[in-house]
N, C-alpha and C positions, 0 to 999 in steps of 0.2 A: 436656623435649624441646619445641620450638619446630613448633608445625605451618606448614608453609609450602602456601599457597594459589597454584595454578596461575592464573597472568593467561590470560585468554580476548579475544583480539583480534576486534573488528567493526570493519564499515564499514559509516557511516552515512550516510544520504543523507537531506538538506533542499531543500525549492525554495525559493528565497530571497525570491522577492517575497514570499508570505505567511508566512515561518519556518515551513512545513510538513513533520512529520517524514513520510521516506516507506516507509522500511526499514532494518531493522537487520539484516546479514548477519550471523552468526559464523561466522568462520576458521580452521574447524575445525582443526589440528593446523600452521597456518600463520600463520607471524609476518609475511609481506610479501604486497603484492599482485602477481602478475606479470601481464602483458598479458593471458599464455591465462586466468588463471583470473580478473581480470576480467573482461573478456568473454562467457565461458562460466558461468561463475557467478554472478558478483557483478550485471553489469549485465541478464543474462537476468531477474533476481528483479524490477529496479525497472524494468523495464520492463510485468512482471506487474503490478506495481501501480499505475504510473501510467492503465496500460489500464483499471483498475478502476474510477481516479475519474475520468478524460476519455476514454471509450470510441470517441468521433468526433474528437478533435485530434491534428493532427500533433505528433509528439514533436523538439525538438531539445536535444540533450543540452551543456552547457557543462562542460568538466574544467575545475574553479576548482583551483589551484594544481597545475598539472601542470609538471614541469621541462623543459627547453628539451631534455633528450634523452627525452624519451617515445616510448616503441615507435609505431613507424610501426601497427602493427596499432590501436591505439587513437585514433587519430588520424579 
């Protein structure tokens, strides 16, 4: 019998000037990202942790490879 291994989906996020990792989300029971749970999940976490290492700078966020139809909420 062939054991077959569950794939476990993240989103990970770097800042690119220094290739700094900044978090690794798991997807719990979800294979896509949608706006709401971007949003609500995903970007709530890396914003936790950017706050952690620049406690005083403003945050501005770049979607690198976002498609030309990306939810208006994301935007």
């Amino acid at each position: 019998m062939k054991k077959i291994q569950q794939k476990s989906s993240i989103l990970e996020v770097f800042r690119k000037r220094w290739s700094r990792h900044f978090a690794t989300i798991p997807l719990d029971e979800q294979r896509t990202v949608t706006a709401d749970s971007y949003t609500t999940n995903c970007l709530a976490k890396v914003i936790i942790e950017l706050r952690k290492i620049n406690p005083e700078r403003r945050i501005i966020l770049h979607q690198d490879n976002a498609s030309s139809h990306t939810a208006q909420k994301t935007r």
